[in-house]
C-alpha positions as CSV (number, residue, x, y, z in Angstrom):
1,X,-102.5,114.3,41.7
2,X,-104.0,113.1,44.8
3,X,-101.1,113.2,47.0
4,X,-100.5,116.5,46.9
5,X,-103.4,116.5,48.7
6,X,-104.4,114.6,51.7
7,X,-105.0,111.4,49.7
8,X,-109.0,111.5,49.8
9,X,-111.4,110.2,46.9
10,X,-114.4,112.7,46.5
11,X,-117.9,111.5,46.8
12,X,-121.5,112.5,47.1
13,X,-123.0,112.2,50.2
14,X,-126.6,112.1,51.8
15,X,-125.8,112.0,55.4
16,X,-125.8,114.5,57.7
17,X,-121.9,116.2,57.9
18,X,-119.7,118.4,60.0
19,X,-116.8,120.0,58.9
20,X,-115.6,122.4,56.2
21,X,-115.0,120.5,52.8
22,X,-112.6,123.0,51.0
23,X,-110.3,123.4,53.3
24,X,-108.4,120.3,51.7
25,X,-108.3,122.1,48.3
26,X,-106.8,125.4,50.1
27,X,-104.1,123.5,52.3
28,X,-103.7,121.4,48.8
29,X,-102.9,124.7,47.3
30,X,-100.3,126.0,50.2
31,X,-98.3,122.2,49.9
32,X,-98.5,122.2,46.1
33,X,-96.6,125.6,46.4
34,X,-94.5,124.6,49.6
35,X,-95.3,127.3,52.0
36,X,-95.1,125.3,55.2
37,X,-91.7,124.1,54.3
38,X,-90.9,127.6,53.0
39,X,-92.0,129.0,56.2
40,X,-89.7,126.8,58.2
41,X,-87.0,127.5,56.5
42,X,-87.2,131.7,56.1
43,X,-89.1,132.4,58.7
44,X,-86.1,133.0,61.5
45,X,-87.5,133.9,65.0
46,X,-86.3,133.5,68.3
47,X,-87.5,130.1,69.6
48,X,-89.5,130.0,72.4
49,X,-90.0,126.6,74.4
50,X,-93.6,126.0,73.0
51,X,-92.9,122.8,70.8
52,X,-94.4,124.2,67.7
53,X,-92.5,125.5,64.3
54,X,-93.4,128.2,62.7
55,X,-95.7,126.9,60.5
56,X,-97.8,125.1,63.3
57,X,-98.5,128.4,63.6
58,X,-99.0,129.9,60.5
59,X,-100.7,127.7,58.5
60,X,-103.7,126.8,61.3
61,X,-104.3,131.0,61.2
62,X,-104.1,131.1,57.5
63,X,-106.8,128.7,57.4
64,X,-108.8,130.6,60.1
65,X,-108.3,133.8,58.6
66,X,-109.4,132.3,55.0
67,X,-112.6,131.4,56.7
68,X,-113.4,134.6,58.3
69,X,-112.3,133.8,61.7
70,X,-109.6,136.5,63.0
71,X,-109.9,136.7,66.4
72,X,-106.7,134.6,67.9
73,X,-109.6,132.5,70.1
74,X,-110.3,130.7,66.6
75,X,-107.1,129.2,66.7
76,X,-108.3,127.0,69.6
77,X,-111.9,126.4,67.6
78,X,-110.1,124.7,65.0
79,X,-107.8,122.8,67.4
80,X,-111.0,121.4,69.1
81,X,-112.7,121.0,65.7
82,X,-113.2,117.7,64.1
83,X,-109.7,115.0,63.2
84,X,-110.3,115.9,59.6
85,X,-109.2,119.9,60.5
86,X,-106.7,119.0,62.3
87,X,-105.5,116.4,59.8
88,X,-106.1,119.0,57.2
89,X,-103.7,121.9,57.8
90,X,-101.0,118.8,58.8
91,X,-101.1,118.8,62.3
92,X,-102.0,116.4,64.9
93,X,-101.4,119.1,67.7
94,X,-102.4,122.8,67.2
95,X,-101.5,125.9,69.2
96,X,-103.7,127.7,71.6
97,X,-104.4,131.2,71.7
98,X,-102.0,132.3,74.4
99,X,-98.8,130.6,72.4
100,X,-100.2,132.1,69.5
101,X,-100.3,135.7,70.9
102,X,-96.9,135.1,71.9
103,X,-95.0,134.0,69.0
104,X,-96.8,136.7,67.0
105,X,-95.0,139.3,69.4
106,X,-91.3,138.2,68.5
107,X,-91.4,138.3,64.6
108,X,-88.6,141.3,63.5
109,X,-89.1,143.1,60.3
110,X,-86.7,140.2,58.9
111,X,-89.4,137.6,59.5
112,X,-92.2,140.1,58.0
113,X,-90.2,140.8,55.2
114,X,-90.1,136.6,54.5
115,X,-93.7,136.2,54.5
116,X,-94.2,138.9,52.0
117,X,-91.5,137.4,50.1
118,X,-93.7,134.0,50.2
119,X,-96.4,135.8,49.2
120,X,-95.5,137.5,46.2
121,X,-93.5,133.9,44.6
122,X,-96.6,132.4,44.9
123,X,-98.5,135.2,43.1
124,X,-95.4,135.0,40.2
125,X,-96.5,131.4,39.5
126,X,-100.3,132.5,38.9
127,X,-101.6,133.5,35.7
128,X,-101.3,137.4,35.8
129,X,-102.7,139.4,32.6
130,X,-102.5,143.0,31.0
131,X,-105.1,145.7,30.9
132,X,-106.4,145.7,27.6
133,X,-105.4,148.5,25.3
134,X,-107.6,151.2,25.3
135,X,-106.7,152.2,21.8
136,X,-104.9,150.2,19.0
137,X,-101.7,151.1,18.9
138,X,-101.5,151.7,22.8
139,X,-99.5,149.1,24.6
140,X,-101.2,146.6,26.9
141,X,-99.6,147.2,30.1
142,X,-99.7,145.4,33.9
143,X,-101.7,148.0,36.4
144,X,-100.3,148.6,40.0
145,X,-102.5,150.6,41.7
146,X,-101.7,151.6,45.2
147,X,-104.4,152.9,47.8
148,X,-104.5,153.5,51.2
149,X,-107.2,152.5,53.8
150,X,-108.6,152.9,57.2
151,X,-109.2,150.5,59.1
152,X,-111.5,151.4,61.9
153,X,-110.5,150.2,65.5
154,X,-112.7,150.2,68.7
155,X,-109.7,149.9,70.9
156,X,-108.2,153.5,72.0
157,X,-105.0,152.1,74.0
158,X,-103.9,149.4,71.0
159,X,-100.7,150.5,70.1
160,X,-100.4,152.5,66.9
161,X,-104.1,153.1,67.1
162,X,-104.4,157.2,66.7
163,X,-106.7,159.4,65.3
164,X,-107.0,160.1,61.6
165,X,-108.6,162.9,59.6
166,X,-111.8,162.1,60.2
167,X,-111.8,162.1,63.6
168,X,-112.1,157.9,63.9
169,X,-109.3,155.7,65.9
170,X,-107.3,153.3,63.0
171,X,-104.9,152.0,61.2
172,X,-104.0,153.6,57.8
173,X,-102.6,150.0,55.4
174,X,-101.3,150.8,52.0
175,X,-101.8,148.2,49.3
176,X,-100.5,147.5,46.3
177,X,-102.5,145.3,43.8
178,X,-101.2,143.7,40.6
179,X,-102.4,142.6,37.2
180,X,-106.2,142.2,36.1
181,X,-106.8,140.0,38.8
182,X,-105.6,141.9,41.3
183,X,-102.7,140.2,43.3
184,X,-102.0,142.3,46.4
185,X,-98.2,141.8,46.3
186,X,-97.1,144.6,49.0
187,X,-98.7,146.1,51.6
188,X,-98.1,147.9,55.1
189,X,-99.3,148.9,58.2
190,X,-99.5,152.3,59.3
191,X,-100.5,154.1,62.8
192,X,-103.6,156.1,62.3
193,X,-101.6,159.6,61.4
194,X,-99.1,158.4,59.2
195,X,-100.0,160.0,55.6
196,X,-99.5,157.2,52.8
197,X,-97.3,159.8,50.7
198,X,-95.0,160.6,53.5
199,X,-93.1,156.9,53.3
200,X,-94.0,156.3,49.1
201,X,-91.1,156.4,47.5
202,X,-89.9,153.4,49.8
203,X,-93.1,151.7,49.1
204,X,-92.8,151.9,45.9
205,X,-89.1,150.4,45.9
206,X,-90.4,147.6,47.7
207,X,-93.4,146.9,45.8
208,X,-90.9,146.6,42.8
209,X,-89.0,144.2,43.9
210,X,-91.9,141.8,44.5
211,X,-93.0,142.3,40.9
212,X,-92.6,138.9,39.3
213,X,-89.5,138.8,37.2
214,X,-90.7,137.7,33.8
215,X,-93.0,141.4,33.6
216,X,-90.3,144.4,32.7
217,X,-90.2,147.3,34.4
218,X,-91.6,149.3,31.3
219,X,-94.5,146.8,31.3
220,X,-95.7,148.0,34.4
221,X,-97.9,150.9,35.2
222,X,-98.8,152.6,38.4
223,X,-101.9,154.5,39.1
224,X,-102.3,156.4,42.0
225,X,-104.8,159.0,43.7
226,X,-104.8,162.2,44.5
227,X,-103.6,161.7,48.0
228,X,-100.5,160.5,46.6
229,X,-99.4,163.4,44.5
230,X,-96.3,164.8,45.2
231,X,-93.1,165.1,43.5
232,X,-91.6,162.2,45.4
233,X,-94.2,159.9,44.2
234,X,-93.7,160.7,40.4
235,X,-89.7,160.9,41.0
236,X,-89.5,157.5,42.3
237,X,-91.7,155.5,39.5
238,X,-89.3,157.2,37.2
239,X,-86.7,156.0,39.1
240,X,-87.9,152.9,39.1
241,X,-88.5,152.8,35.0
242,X,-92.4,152.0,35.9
243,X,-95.2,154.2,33.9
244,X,-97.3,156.1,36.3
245,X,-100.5,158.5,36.1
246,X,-101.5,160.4,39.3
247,X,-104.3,162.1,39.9
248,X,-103.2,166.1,41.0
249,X,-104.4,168.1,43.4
250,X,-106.3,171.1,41.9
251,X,-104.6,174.4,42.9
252,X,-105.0,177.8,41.5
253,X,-102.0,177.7,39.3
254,X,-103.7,174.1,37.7
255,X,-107.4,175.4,37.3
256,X,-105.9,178.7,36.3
257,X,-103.7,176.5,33.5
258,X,-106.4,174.3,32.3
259,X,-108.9,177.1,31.7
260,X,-106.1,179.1,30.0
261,X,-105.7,175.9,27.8
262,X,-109.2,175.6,27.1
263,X,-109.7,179.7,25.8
264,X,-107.1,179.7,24.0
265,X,-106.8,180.0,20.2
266,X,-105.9,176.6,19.6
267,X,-108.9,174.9,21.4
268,X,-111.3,178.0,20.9
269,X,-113.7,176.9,23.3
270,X,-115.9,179.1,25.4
271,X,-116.9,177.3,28.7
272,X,-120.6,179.6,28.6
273,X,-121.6,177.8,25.3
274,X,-120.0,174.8,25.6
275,X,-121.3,171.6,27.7
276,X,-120.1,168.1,27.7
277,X,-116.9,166.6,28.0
278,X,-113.3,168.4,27.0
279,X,-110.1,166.4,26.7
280,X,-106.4,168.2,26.8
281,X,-102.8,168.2,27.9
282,X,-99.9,171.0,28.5
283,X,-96.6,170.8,30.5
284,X,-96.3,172.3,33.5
285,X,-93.8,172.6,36.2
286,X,-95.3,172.5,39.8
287,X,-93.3,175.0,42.4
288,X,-90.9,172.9,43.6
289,X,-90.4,170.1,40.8
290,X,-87.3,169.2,39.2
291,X,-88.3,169.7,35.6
292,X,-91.9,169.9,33.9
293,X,-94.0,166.5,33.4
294,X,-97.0,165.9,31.0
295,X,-100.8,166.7,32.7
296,X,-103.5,166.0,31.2
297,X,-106.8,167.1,32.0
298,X,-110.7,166.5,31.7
299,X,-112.9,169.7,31.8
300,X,-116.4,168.6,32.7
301,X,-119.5,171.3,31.8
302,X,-122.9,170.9,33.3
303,X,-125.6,173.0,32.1
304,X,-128.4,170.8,33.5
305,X,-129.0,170.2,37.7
306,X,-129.5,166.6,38.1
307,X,-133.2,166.8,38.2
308,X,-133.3,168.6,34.8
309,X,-133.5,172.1,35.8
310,X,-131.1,174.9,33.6
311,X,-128.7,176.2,35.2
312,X,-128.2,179.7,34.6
313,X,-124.5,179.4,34.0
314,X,-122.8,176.8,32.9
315,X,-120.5,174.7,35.7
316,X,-117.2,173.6,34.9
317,X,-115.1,170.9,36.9
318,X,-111.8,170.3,35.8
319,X,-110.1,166.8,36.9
320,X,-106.1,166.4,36.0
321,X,-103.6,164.0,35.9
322,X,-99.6,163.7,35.8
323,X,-98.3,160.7,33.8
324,X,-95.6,159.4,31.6
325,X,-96.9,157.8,29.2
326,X,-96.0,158.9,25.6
327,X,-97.8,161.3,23.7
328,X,-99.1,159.0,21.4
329,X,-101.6,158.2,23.9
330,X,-104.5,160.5,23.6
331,X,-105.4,162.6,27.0
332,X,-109.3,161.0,26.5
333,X,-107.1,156.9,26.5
334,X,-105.0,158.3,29.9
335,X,-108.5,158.6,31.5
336,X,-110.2,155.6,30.1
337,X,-106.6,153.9,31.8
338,X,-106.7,155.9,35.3
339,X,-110.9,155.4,35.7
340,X,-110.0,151.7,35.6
341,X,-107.7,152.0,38.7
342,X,-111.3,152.4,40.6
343,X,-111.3,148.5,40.5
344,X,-108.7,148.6,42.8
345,X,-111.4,149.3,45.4
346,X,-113.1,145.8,45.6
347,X,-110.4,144.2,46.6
348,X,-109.5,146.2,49.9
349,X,-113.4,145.6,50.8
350,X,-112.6,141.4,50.2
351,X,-109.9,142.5,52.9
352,X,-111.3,144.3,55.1
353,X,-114.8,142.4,55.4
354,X,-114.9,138.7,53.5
355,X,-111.6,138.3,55.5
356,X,-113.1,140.2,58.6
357,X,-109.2,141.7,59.1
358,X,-110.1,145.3,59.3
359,X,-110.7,144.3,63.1
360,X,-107.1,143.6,63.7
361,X,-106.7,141.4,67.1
362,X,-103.8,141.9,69.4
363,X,-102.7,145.0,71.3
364,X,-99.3,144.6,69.6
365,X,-98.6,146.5,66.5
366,X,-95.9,144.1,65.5
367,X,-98.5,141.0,66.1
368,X,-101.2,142.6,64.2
369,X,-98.3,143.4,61.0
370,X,-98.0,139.9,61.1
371,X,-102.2,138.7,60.9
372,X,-102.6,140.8,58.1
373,X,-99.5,139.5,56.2
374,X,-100.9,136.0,56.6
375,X,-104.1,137.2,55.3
376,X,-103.1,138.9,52.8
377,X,-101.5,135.4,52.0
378,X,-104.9,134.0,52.1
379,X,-106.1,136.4,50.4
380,X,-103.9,135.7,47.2
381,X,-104.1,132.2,47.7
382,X,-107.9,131.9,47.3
383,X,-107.7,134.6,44.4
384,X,-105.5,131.6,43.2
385,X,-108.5,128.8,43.7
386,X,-110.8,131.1,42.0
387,X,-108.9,130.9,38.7
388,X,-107.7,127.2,38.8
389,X,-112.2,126.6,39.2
390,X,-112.6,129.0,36.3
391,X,-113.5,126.8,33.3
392,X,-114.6,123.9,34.9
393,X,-116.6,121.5,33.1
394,X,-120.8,122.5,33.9
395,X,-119.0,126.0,35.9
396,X,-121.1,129.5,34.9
397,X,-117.5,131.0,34.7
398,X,-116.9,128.5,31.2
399,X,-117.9,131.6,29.6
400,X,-116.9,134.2,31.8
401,X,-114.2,136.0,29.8
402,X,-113.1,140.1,30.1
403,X,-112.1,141.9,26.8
404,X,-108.6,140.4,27.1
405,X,-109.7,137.4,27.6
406,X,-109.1,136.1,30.9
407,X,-111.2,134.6,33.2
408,X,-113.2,137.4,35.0
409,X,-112.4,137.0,38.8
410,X,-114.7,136.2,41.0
411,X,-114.8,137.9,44.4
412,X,-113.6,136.7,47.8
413,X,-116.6,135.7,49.6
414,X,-118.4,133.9,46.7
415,X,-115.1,131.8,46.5
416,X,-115.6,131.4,50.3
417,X,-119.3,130.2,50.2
418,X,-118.8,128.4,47.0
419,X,-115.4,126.1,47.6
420,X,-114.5,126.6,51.6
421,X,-117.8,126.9,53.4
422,X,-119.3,123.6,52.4
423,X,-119.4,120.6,54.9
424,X,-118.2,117.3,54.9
425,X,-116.9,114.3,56.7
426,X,-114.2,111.5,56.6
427,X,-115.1,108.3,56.0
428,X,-112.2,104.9,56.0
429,X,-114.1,102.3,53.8
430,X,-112.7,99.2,51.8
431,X,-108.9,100.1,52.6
432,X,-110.3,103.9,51.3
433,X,-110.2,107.4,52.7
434,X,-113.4,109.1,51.4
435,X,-114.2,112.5,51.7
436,X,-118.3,112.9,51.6
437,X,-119.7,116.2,49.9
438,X,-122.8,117.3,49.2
439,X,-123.9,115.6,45.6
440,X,-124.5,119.3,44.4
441,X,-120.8,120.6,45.5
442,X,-119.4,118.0,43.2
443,X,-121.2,119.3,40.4
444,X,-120.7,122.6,40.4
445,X,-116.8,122.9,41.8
446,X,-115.3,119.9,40.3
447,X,-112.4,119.3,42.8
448,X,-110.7,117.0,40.7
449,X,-110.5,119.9,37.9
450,X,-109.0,122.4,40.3
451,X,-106.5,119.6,42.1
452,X,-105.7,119.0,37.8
453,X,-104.6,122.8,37.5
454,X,-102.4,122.6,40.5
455,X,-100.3,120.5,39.0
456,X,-98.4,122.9,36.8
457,X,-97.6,125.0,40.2
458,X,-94.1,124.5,41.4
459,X,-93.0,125.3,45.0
460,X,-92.2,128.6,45.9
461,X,-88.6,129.7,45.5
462,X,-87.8,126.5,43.4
């Protein structure tokens, strides 16, 4: 159990210390699972006369980026650091920032393609669970929800940097999280005025193929935004076999639908005298679809202003979506399903800000595809930690269970303040290597519970 880690004995300590204490359970983590060998091994770039591997370079910014240090500068902080970082992530010698910036520059889309390939086996090995059924008889089913992102950049001339519709320099990244705990198992960079539906139906072909292999293709369901309706979205998720509900545009053939829907003889509703909440589906066939789909829809009636005054007439606000799922599942369930994509915003804010990688940090487009892959990495892998902690003997999260009952997930920063951000020192005593905690971090992580849950991990690829 130890040796997969760095051989150290845990114990409280009372003196003052100086370095960061989890990083031996993360870089435990990333040699359980083999990633620096993995690296070495897939990771095919053209060598450059440096006399570091790959992974002396990969697995140092991992680290950094895991605690929120993304500038390439931090690469030389945790060279200088203390012996035990530098004995932590494995090497004696670290690179500097200029080496660094350089072998970012010469990873091909081969070599980007490898780390995301990394990435996603190590996800497959972590315990991935369902969205509970929203009604008995409805299937429990695996979310992938794909959004897109801006993230803000302060540097006009970086390449790929451009002017979005908002008027603000960035990068536009698509993500694509998986399960309850959110996994992000795909993602990629886009210039600032790339639309996230122009390249979908390729994103969506490659997220599949990083879906792990024991969940069917019929288990899985995508749910997707209104900036991502179009007919190539919904033709390649059936393609694919995947379940899908997008959110549609409202046009004037839509409202003009829905409304028709609702005053109809079947419904017999009248929107003047009726307020609350409608649920109903039709088929439709937008201009310029192959055949027509299922929408369902949501008509919304205020009669009240927010601050209780009558409104005169009634408002109505329609909200549709397109889906495949069967007809057995009530329009009102296909909400309750699609509302629960808005999770899928918390973890793009872990990115973006716990991880500080909204700031991407090199002039190089291809260099900055490559930080955010590794973080990303990071990202996963301390999703990872969270769950092998949960259940911990004395640990709040004992009890800490979602209606399906897994372990509700703990976001990225208090995993970072809790298990990274915590300082310790080496100590050689009696033939020993000690590693000396604070009395308090013992307590409440319980290394020796989460370096017990790493045992049933097997290394990536294996």
């Amino acid at each position: 159990m130890v040796q997969e880690n760095l051989g150290f004995e845990y114990v409280a300590s009372r003196t003052e210390l100086t370095s960061v204490a989890g990083v031996d359970l993360l870089v435990g983590l990333m040699r359980k699972l083999d990633i620096p060998r993995s690296i070495r091994q897939r990771v095919k770039i053209k060598k450059i006369n440096s006399g570091f591997r790959e992974d002396q370079y990969m697995v140092p910014l991992l680290v950094n980026i895991a605690l929120r240090r993304t500038d390439l500068a931090d690469i030389e902080w945790l060279a200088e650091d203390s012996k035990f970082l530098r004995g932590a992530v494995g090497y004696d010698k670290l690179p500097r920032q200029r080496a660094l910036a350089g072998h970012l520059k010469r990873y091909g889309p081969k070599a980007k393609k490898a780390l995301k390939t990394i990435t996603a086996q190590a996800v497959a090995q972590a315990g991935i669970h369902p969205e509970p059924a929203v009604e008995p008889d409805c299937p429990e089913l695996y979310p992938l929800d794909i959004d897109s992102s801006i993230f803000e950049q302060f540097a006009p001339k970086r390449e790929g940097v451009e002017t979005t519709y908002n008027g603000k320099l960035c990068y536009s990244p698509v993500f694509a999280f998986f399960g309850l705990e959110r996994f992000c198992i795909h993602h990629r960079l886009a210039p600032g005025r790339e639309k996230a539906v122009e390249r979908i139906d390729e994103f969506v072909d490659e997220t599949l193929g990083f879906v792990p292999e024991k969940i069917a293709r019929n288990q899985v369901l995508a749910r997707l935004d209104s900036g991502f309706y179009s007919r190539k979205t919904v033709e390649s998720c059936q393609k694919a076999g995947i379940h899908y509900i997008v959110k549609a545009r409202l046009s004037t053939a839509l409202e003009e639908r829905t409304s028709a829907e609702l005053e109809s003889e079947r419904f017999g509703v009248e929107l003047r005298q009726w307020g609350g909440e409608f649920y109903g589906e039709f088929e439709y066939e937008p201009q310029g679809w192959n055949n027509p789909r299922r929408f369902v829809f949501c008509t919304q009636v205020k009669t009240h202003e927010d601050n209780g005054q009558r409104l005169l007439f009634p408002r109505a606000r329609h909200q549709v979506l397109v889906t495949s799922l069967d007809r057995s599942i009530a329009p009102e369930a296909v909400f309750r399903l699609y509302r629960r994509r808005g999770a899928a915003e918390e973890p793009i804010k872990e990115i973006k800000h716990d991880l500080d990688l909204e700031q991407l940090p090199s002039q190089h487009f291809g260099s900055n595809e490559v930080v955010l892959a590794v973080g990303i990495m990071a990202y996963n892998l301390l999703v990872m930690l969270g769950q092998m902690q949960a259940g911990a003997p004395g640990e709040a999260g004992e009890s800490e269970h979602g209606e399906s009952g897994a372990p509700l997930r703990r976001r990225i920063k208090t995993l970072q303040d809790r298990l990274l951000r915590v300082a310790a020192t080496v100590v050689d005593h009696a033939r020993k290597r000690f590693l000396r905690v604070p009395e308090w971090w013992l307590e409440r992580v319980n290394p020796e519970w989460i370096l017990r849950n790493m045992e049933r991990l097997r290394p990536v690829g294996a």
